[in-house]
C-alpha positions in Angstrom: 64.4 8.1 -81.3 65.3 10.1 -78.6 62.7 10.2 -75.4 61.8 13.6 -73.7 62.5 13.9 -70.0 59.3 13.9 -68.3 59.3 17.4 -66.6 58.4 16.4 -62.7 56.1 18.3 -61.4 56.1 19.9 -57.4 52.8 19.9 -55.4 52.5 22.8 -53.2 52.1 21.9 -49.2 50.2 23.7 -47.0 52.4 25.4 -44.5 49.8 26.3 -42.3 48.1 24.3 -39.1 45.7 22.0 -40.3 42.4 23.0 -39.3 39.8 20.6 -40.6 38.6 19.7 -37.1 36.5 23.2 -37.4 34.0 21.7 -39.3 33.4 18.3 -37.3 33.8 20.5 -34.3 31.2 23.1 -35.3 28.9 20.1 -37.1 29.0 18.8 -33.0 28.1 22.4 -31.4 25.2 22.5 -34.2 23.3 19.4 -33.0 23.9 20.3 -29.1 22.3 23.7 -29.5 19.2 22.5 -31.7 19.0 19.4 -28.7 18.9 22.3 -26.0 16.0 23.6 -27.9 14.4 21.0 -28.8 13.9 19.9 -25.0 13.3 23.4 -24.3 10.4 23.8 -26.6 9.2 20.5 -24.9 9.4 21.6 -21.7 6.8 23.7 -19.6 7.3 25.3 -16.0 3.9 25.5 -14.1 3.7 29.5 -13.3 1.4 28.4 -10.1 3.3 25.8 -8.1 6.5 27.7 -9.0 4.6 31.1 -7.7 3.5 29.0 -4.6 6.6 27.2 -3.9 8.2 30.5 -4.5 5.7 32.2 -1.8 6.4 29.2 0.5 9.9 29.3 0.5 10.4 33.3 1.4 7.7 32.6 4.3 9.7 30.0 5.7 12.8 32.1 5.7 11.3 35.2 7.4 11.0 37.3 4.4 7.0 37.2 4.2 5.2 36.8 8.0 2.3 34.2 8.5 0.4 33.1 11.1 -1.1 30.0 9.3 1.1 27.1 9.1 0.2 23.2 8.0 1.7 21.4 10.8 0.5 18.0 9.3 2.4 18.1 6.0 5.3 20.8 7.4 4.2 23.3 4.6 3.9 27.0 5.6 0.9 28.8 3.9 0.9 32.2 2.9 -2.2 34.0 3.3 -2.8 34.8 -0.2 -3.0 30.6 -0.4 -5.6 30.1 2.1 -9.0 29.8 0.5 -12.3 32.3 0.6 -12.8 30.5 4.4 -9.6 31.4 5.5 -8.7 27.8 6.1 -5.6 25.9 5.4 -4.2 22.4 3.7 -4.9 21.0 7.8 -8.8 21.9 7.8 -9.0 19.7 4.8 -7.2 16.8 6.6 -9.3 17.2 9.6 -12.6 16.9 7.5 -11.5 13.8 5.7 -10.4 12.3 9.3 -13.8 13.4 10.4 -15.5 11.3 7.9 -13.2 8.4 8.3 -14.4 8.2 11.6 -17.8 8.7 11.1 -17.5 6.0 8.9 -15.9 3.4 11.1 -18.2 4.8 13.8 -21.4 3.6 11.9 -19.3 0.2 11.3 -18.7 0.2 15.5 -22.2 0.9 16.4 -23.4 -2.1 13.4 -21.2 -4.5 15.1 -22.6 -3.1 18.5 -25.9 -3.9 17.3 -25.9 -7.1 15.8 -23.8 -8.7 19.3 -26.4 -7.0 21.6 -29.2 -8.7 19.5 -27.4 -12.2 20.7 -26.6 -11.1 24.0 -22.9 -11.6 22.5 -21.6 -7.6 23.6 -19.8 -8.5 26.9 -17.2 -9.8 25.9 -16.1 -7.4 22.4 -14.6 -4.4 22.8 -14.3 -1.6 20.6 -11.8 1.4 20.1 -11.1 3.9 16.9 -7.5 5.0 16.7 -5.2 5.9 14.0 -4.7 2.3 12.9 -9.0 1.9 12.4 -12.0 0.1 14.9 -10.0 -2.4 16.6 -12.3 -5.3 17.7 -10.9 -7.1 21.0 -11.7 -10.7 21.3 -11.3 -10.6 25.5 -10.4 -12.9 27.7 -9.1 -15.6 25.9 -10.4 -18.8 27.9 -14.0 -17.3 26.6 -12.6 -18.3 23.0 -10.1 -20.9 23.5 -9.8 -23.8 25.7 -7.0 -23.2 27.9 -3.2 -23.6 26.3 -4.7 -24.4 22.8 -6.0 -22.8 19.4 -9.5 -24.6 18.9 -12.7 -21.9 19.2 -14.8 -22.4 21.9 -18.8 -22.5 21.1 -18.9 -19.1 22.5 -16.5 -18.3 19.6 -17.9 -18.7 17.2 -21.3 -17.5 17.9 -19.0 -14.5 18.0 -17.5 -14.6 15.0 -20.9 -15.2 13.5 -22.4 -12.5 14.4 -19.0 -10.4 13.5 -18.8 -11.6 10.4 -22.2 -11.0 9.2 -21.3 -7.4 9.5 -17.5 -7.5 8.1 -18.6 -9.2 5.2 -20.0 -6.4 3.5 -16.6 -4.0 4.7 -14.0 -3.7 1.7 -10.9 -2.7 4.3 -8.8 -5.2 4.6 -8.2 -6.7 7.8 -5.6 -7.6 10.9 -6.6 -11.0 12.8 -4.3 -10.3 15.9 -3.6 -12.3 18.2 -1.6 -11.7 21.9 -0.7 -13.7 24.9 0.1 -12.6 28.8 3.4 -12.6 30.1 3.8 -15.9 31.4 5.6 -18.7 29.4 4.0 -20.8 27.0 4.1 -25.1 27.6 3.6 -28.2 25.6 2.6 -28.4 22.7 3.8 -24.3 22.2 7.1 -23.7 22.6 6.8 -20.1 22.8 4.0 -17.8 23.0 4.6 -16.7 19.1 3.1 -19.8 18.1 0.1 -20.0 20.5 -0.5 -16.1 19.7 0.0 -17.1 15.9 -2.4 -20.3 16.0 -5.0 -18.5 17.9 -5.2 -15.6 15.2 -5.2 -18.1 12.7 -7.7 -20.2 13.7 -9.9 -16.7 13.8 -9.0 -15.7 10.6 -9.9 -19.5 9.1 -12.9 -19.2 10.6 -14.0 -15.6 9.0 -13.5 -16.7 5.8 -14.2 -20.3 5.8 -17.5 -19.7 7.4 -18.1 -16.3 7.3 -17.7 -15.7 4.2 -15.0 -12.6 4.0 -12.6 -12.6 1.2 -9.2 -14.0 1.7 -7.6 -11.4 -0.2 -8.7 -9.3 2.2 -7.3 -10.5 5.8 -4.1 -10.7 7.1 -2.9 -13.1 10.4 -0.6 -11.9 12.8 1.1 -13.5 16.1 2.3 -10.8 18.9 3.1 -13.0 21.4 3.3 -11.0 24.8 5.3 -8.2 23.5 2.2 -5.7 23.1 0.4 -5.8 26.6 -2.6 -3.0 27.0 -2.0 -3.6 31.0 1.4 -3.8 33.4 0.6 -6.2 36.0 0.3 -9.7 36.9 -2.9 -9.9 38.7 -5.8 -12.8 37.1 -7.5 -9.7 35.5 -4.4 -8.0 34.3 -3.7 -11.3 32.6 -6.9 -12.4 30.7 -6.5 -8.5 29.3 -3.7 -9.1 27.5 -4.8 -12.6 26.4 -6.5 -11.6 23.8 -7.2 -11.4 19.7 -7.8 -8.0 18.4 -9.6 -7.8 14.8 -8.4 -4.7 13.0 -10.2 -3.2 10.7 -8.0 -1.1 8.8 -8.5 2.3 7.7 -7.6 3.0 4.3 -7.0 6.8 4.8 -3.9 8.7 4.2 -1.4 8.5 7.0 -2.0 12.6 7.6 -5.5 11.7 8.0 -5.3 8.8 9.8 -3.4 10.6 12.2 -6.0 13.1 12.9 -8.5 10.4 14.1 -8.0 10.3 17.4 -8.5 13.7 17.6 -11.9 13.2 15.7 -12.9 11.0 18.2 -12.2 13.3 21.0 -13.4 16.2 19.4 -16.7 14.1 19.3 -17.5 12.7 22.5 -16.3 16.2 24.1 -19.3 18.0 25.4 
Protein backbone atom coordinates (compact mmCIF):
# COMPACT_ATOMS: atom_id res chain seq x y z
CA UNK A 1 0.00 0.00 0.00
CA UNK A 2 1.68 2.92 -0.71
CA UNK A 3 0.86 6.25 1.53
CA UNK A 4 0.37 9.68 -0.14
CA UNK A 5 2.61 12.46 1.01
CA UNK A 6 0.58 14.79 2.93
CA UNK A 7 0.79 18.06 0.88
CA UNK A 8 1.98 20.75 3.71
CA UNK A 9 0.22 23.58 3.63
CA UNK A 10 1.87 27.57 4.12
CA UNK A 11 -0.17 30.11 6.22
CA UNK A 12 0.16 33.50 4.97
CA UNK A 13 1.74 36.17 7.60
CA UNK A 14 0.90 39.49 7.81
CA UNK A 15 3.65 41.67 6.71
CA UNK A 16 2.25 44.72 7.96
CA UNK A 17 2.55 46.54 11.63
CA UNK A 18 0.19 45.05 13.84
CA UNK A 19 -2.36 47.42 14.70
CA UNK A 20 -4.94 45.83 17.00
CA UNK A 21 -4.27 48.39 19.75
CA UNK A 22 -6.69 50.80 17.57
CA UNK A 23 -9.60 49.21 18.92
CA UNK A 24 -8.72 49.06 22.73
CA UNK A 25 -7.30 52.47 22.21
CA UNK A 26 -10.41 53.93 20.56
CA UNK A 27 -12.80 51.60 23.08
CA UNK A 28 -10.70 54.01 25.88
CA UNK A 29 -11.27 57.49 23.98
CA UNK A 30 -15.03 56.28 23.77
CA UNK A 31 -15.69 56.10 27.51
CA UNK A 32 -13.64 59.39 28.27
CA UNK A 33 -15.69 61.56 25.93
CA UNK A 34 -19.21 60.03 27.07
CA UNK A 35 -17.53 60.71 30.99
CA UNK A 36 -16.86 64.42 29.86
CA UNK A 37 -20.47 64.62 29.02
CA UNK A 38 -21.87 63.00 31.34
CA UNK A 39 -20.41 65.39 34.11
CA UNK A 40 -21.17 68.11 31.86
CA UNK A 41 -24.83 67.47 31.53
CA UNK A 42 -24.60 67.25 35.46
CA UNK A 43 -23.10 70.28 35.87
CA UNK A 44 -24.74 73.78 36.06
CA UNK A 45 -22.93 77.40 36.21
CA UNK A 46 -25.03 80.00 38.17
CA UNK A 47 -25.45 82.90 35.26
CA UNK A 48 -25.87 85.49 38.51
CA UNK A 49 -22.89 84.98 40.75
CA UNK A 50 -20.79 84.40 37.67
CA UNK A 51 -22.33 87.83 36.20
CA UNK A 52 -21.59 89.38 39.63
CA UNK A 53 -18.27 87.95 40.25
CA UNK A 54 -17.61 88.89 36.77
CA UNK A 55 -18.86 92.67 37.48
CA UNK A 56 -16.77 92.49 40.69
CA UNK A 57 -13.71 91.49 39.36
CA UNK A 58 -13.47 94.33 36.28
CA UNK A 59 -14.33 96.98 39.13
CA UNK A 60 -11.57 95.99 41.20
CA UNK A 61 -9.23 96.19 38.34
CA UNK A 62 -10.12 99.70 37.13
CA UNK A 63 -12.17 98.62 34.20
CA UNK A 64 -15.71 99.67 35.62
CA UNK A 65 -15.47 102.92 38.32
CA UNK A 66 -17.37 102.73 41.76
CA UNK A 67 -17.70 104.68 44.50
CA UNK A 68 -19.48 102.05 46.73
CA UNK A 69 -17.16 99.53 48.24
CA UNK A 70 -17.86 96.81 51.21
CA UNK A 71 -15.06 97.57 53.39
CA UNK A 72 -16.30 94.79 55.99
CA UNK A 73 -16.16 91.74 53.67
CA UNK A 74 -13.30 93.43 51.09
CA UNK A 75 -15.97 93.03 48.12
CA UNK A 76 -16.28 95.95 45.69
CA UNK A 77 -19.96 96.62 44.60
CA UNK A 78 -20.88 97.73 41.37
CA UNK A 79 -23.68 100.04 41.19
CA UNK A 80 -25.92 97.92 39.25
CA UNK A 81 -25.59 95.47 42.61
CA UNK A 82 -26.66 97.98 45.10
CA UNK A 83 -30.33 97.59 45.89
CA UNK A 84 -33.54 100.06 45.12
CA UNK A 85 -31.96 102.15 48.46
CA UNK A 86 -28.80 102.51 47.07
CA UNK A 87 -27.25 100.68 49.95
CA UNK A 88 -24.56 98.16 50.01
CA UNK A 89 -23.63 94.45 51.63
CA UNK A 90 -22.16 96.97 54.86
CA UNK A 91 -25.73 98.70 55.57
CA UNK A 92 -26.87 95.20 56.09
CA UNK A 93 -24.14 94.44 58.57
CA UNK A 94 -24.64 97.65 60.34
CA UNK A 95 -28.42 96.82 60.81
CA UNK A 96 -27.82 93.42 62.17
CA UNK A 97 -24.96 95.01 64.58
CA UNK A 98 -27.68 97.52 65.45
CA UNK A 99 -29.97 94.89 66.63
CA UNK A 100 -27.31 92.90 68.35
CA UNK A 101 -26.84 95.67 70.48
CA UNK A 102 -30.13 96.64 71.07
CA UNK A 103 -30.53 93.33 72.22
CA UNK A 104 -27.69 93.08 74.72
CA UNK A 105 -28.69 96.56 75.59
CA UNK A 106 -32.20 95.41 76.90
CA UNK A 107 -30.13 92.39 78.66
CA UNK A 108 -27.74 95.47 80.33
CA UNK A 109 -30.42 97.68 81.43
CA UNK A 110 -32.44 94.07 82.98
CA UNK A 111 -29.39 93.38 84.86
CA UNK A 112 -29.32 97.15 85.74
CA UNK A 113 -32.64 96.79 87.13
CA UNK A 114 -32.78 93.84 89.04
CA UNK A 115 -29.19 95.01 91.14
CA UNK A 116 -30.61 98.55 91.79
CA UNK A 117 -33.81 96.82 93.19
CA UNK A 118 -31.14 95.23 95.96
CA UNK A 119 -29.11 98.12 96.19
CA UNK A 120 -26.46 95.56 94.58
CA UNK A 121 -25.42 98.25 91.40
CA UNK A 122 -22.18 99.80 92.90
CA UNK A 123 -20.15 97.39 92.53
CA UNK A 124 -21.15 95.74 88.59
CA UNK A 125 -20.07 97.28 85.86
CA UNK A 126 -21.20 97.04 82.46
CA UNK A 127 -19.75 97.61 78.87
CA UNK A 128 -20.91 96.26 75.13
CA UNK A 129 -18.02 95.69 72.86
CA UNK A 130 -17.33 93.38 70.04
CA UNK A 131 -16.92 90.42 72.28
CA UNK A 132 -20.89 91.07 73.97
CA UNK A 133 -22.06 92.97 77.65
CA UNK A 134 -19.22 92.21 79.69
CA UNK A 135 -20.25 92.10 83.40
CA UNK A 136 -17.26 93.30 85.82
CA UNK A 137 -17.29 91.70 89.19
CA UNK A 138 -15.02 94.88 90.85
CA UNK A 139 -12.95 94.97 93.40
CA UNK A 140 -12.23 91.74 94.29
CA UNK A 141 -12.02 91.86 98.24
CA UNK A 142 -15.99 92.79 97.75
CA UNK A 143 -16.25 89.01 96.52
CA UNK A 144 -13.45 87.23 97.92
CA UNK A 145 -11.71 87.20 101.17
CA UNK A 146 -8.36 88.37 100.66
CA UNK A 147 -5.71 85.69 98.87
CA UNK A 148 -8.49 83.03 98.50
CA UNK A 149 -11.39 81.69 96.13
CA UNK A 150 -14.48 81.42 98.63
CA UNK A 151 -17.49 84.08 97.74
CA UNK A 152 -18.05 86.61 100.17
CA UNK A 153 -21.92 87.13 101.40
CA UNK A 154 -21.84 90.15 99.21
CA UNK A 155 -21.18 87.63 96.41
CA UNK A 156 -23.40 86.01 96.15
CA UNK A 157 -26.32 88.23 96.76
CA UNK A 158 -24.71 89.28 93.51
CA UNK A 159 -24.70 86.48 91.73
CA UNK A 160 -28.25 85.98 92.76
CA UNK A 161 -29.59 88.69 91.53
CA UNK A 162 -27.27 88.11 88.19
CA UNK A 163 -28.38 85.01 87.72
CA UNK A 164 -32.01 85.47 87.92
CA UNK A 165 -31.64 87.40 84.79
CA UNK A 166 -28.87 85.12 82.83
CA UNK A 167 -30.92 82.31 83.33
CA UNK A 168 -33.34 82.97 80.75
CA UNK A 169 -30.17 84.20 78.17
CA UNK A 170 -29.35 81.24 75.60
CA UNK A 171 -25.60 82.87 74.76
CA UNK A 172 -23.15 81.07 76.23
CA UNK A 173 -20.98 82.47 78.64
CA UNK A 174 -17.19 83.58 79.80
CA UNK A 175 -16.62 83.46 83.75
CA UNK A 176 -13.34 85.54 83.75
CA UNK A 177 -11.34 85.99 86.11
CA UNK A 178 -7.99 88.54 86.54
CA UNK A 179 -5.54 89.42 89.17
CA UNK A 180 -3.24 92.85 89.75
CA UNK A 181 0.28 92.80 89.17
CA UNK A 182 1.67 91.84 92.27
CA UNK A 183 2.72 88.16 92.96
CA UNK A 184 0.57 85.63 94.24
CA UNK A 185 1.53 83.63 97.97
CA UNK A 186 0.64 80.52 99.75
CA UNK A 187 -1.55 78.49 99.00
CA UNK A 188 -1.26 80.03 94.99
CA UNK A 189 1.63 79.68 93.45
CA UNK A 190 0.99 81.88 90.72
CA UNK A 191 -1.66 84.23 90.02
CA UNK A 192 -3.10 81.68 87.13
CA UNK A 193 -4.46 79.56 89.77
CA UNK A 194 -5.91 82.28 92.13
CA UNK A 195 -7.46 84.01 88.80
CA UNK A 196 -8.56 80.37 87.72
CA UNK A 197 -10.17 79.41 91.21
CA UNK A 198 -11.82 82.65 91.54
CA UNK A 199 -13.69 82.31 88.07
CA UNK A 200 -14.43 78.92 88.95
CA UNK A 201 -15.91 79.29 92.10
CA UNK A 202 -18.31 82.03 90.10
CA UNK A 203 -19.13 79.86 87.51
CA UNK A 204 -19.99 76.84 90.25
CA UNK A 205 -21.95 79.12 91.77
CA UNK A 206 -24.23 80.20 88.50
CA UNK A 207 -25.05 76.94 87.86
CA UNK A 208 -25.20 75.16 91.01
CA UNK A 209 -27.40 77.71 92.43
CA UNK A 210 -28.45 79.74 89.88
CA UNK A 211 -29.61 77.58 87.84
CA UNK A 212 -27.82 78.36 84.23
CA UNK A 213 -26.99 75.46 82.07
CA UNK A 214 -23.59 74.01 82.20
CA UNK A 215 -23.39 73.57 78.63
CA UNK A 216 -23.60 76.91 78.42
CA UNK A 217 -20.53 78.52 80.53
CA UNK A 218 -17.08 78.41 80.06
CA UNK A 219 -14.15 79.25 83.07
CA UNK A 220 -11.23 81.09 82.29
CA UNK A 221 -8.02 82.17 84.45
CA UNK A 222 -6.07 85.51 83.00
CA UNK A 223 -3.90 85.93 85.68
CA UNK A 224 -2.48 89.61 85.50
CA UNK A 225 -1.75 89.56 81.93
CA UNK A 226 -5.06 91.62 80.87
CA UNK A 227 -5.00 94.79 83.10
CA UNK A 228 -7.83 97.64 82.16
CA UNK A 229 -5.37 100.21 84.15
CA UNK A 230 -1.35 100.85 84.17
CA UNK A 231 -0.51 101.83 87.57
CA UNK A 232 0.21 100.61 90.96
CA UNK A 233 -1.83 102.84 93.08
CA UNK A 234 -4.62 100.87 95.77
CA UNK A 235 -7.31 101.92 93.21
CA UNK A 236 -5.37 100.98 90.13
CA UNK A 237 -5.05 97.57 91.79
CA UNK A 238 -8.61 96.53 92.99
CA UNK A 239 -9.45 97.53 89.05
CA UNK A 240 -7.75 94.93 87.70
CA UNK A 241 -8.63 92.44 90.45
CA UNK A 242 -11.49 91.55 89.15
CA UNK A 243 -14.01 88.69 87.41
CA UNK A 244 -15.55 89.78 84.29
CA UNK A 245 -18.86 87.70 83.22
CA UNK A 246 -19.11 87.71 79.41
CA UNK A 247 -21.94 87.32 77.76
CA UNK A 248 -21.18 86.37 74.45
CA UNK A 249 -22.65 87.56 71.33
CA UNK A 250 -23.50 85.04 68.95
CA UNK A 251 -23.26 87.39 65.85
CA UNK A 252 -21.06 87.00 62.88
CA UNK A 253 -17.59 88.26 63.35
CA UNK A 254 -18.48 91.24 60.53
CA UNK A 255 -21.21 92.16 62.71
CA UNK A 256 -19.80 91.84 65.80
CA UNK A 257 -17.30 94.07 64.69
CA UNK A 258 -19.64 96.85 64.02
CA UNK A 259 -20.85 97.05 67.61
CA UNK A 260 -18.96 99.37 68.98
CA UNK A 261 -19.72 101.61 66.45
CA UNK A 262 -23.58 100.87 67.29
CA UNK A 263 -22.96 101.84 70.60
CA UNK A 264 -21.41 105.11 69.72
CA UNK A 265 -23.64 105.88 67.07
CA UNK A 266 -26.27 105.58 69.98
CA UNK A 267 -25.27 107.52 72.74
CA UNK A 268 -24.04 110.33 70.18
CA UNK A 269 -26.35 113.25 70.46
Amino acid sequence: MSVRARRRVTESEHSGPDERWMASYLDMVTVLMCMFIVLFAMSTVDQEKFEALSASLATGFGQEPSEDIDAVTGVVVPPDLLDEKGQDFADTEAAAAQQEFDELSALRDRLRQVLAERGLEADVTFTIDERGLTIGLVSAETFFTTNSTALSPAATQVLDALGSVLVTTPNEISVEGHADARGSVAPFPTNWELSAGRSTQVLRYLVESAGLPPAHLKSVGFGDTRPVVAGSTPEQLAENRRVDIVVLSDASEEVRALLPAAGAAQTSP
